[in-house]
C-alpha positions in Angstrom: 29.0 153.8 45.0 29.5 153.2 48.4 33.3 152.8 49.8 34.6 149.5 50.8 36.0 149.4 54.7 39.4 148.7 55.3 40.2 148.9 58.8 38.3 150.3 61.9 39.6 151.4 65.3 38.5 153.7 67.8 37.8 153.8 71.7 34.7 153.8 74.0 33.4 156.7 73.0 34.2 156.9 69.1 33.8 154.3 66.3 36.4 154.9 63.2 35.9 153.2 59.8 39.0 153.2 57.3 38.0 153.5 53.5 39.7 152.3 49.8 37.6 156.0 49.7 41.0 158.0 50.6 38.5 159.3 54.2 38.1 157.8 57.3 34.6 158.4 58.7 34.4 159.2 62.4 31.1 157.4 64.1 29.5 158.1 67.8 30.0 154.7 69.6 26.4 154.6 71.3 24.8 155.9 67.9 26.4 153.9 65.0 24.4 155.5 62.3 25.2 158.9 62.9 28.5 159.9 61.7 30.6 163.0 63.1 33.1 163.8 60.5 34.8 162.6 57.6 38.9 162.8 57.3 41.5 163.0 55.3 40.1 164.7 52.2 42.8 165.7 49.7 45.4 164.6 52.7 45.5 160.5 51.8 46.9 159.5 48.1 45.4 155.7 48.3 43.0 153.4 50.4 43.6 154.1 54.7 45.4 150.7 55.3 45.3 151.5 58.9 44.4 153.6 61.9 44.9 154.2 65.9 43.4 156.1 68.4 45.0 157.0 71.9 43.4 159.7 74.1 43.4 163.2 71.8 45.3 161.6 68.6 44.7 159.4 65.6 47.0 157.9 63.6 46.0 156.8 60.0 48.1 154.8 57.3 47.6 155.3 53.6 50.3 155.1 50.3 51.7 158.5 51.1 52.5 157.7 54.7 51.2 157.9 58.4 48.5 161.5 59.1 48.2 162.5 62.9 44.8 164.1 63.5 44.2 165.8 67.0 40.7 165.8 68.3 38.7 166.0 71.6 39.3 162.3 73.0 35.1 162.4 73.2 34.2 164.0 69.7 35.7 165.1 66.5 34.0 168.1 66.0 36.9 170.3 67.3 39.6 169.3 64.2 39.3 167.9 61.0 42.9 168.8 59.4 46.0 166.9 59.6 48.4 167.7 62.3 51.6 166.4 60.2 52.8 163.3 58.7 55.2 161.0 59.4 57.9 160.1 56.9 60.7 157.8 56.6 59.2 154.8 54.6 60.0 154.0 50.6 57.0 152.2 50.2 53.0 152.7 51.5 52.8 152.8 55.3 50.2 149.3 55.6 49.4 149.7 59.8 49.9 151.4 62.9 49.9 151.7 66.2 49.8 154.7 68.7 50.3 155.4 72.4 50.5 158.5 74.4 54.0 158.9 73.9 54.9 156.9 70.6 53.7 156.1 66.8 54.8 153.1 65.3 54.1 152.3 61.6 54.6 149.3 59.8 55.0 149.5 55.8 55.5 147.1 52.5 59.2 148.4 52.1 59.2 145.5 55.1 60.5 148.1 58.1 59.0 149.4 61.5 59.5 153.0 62.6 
C-alpha cells in the first residue's frame, strides 16, 4: 500500500513529501520521479505533520516532536540520520517552520516554541 502525503516542502533544488508512512521522501526538483532518500526510519512515532527546509537543515514534525536533519542544501545523499530533536511540547508537534537562525514549531497542546 502506498503511503498517503501529508505535507511537502522543499526549495529549488529539492522536492520533500511528508508521509502518514512515519518517512519523508526526498525528490530531485527537475526529476520528480526519481527519489534521493527516504527519512526518518525508526526516528518518527506517527504521520510527519510537517516539514521545513532552509539552506543545509530540515525540520520535520511528527507525534514525538520536531527531527533536524542536515544535508547538502543541493542533495541528500551526504546525511540521512537525525541531528537531534526538539522538545518542550505535551502533545504532537502539528507544523513548523525554519530559518537560518531559528525553529519554530507549532503543536495540539495549543503553544508555539
Amino acid at each position: 500500500m502506498k503511503a498517503k502525503i501529508t505535507c511537502v516542502g522543499g526549495n529549488r533544488d529539492l522536492v520533500l513529501t511528508g508521509c502518514d508512512s512515519r518517512t519523508v521522501k526526498t525528490w530531485e526538483a527537475d526529476r520528480p520521479f526519481r527519489r534521493l532518500l527516504v527519512l526518518g526510519k525508526g526516528v518518527h512515532k506517527g504521520p510527519v505533520n510537517g516539514l521545513a527546509v532552509s539552506g543545509k537543515w530540515t525540520v520535520t514534525a511528527s507525534e514525538n516532536g520536531a527531527h533536524l536533519w542536515e544535508h547538502s542544501e543541493k542533495n541528500f545523499y551526504m546525511e540521512g540520520t537525525s541531528k537531534g530533536t526538539f522538545a518542550g511540547h505535551d502533545e504532537s508537534v502539528l507544523c513548523v517552520a525554519v530559518s537560518k537562525e531559528s525553529v519554530i514549531t507549532g503543536s495540539r497542546d495549543k503553544t508555539a516554541r
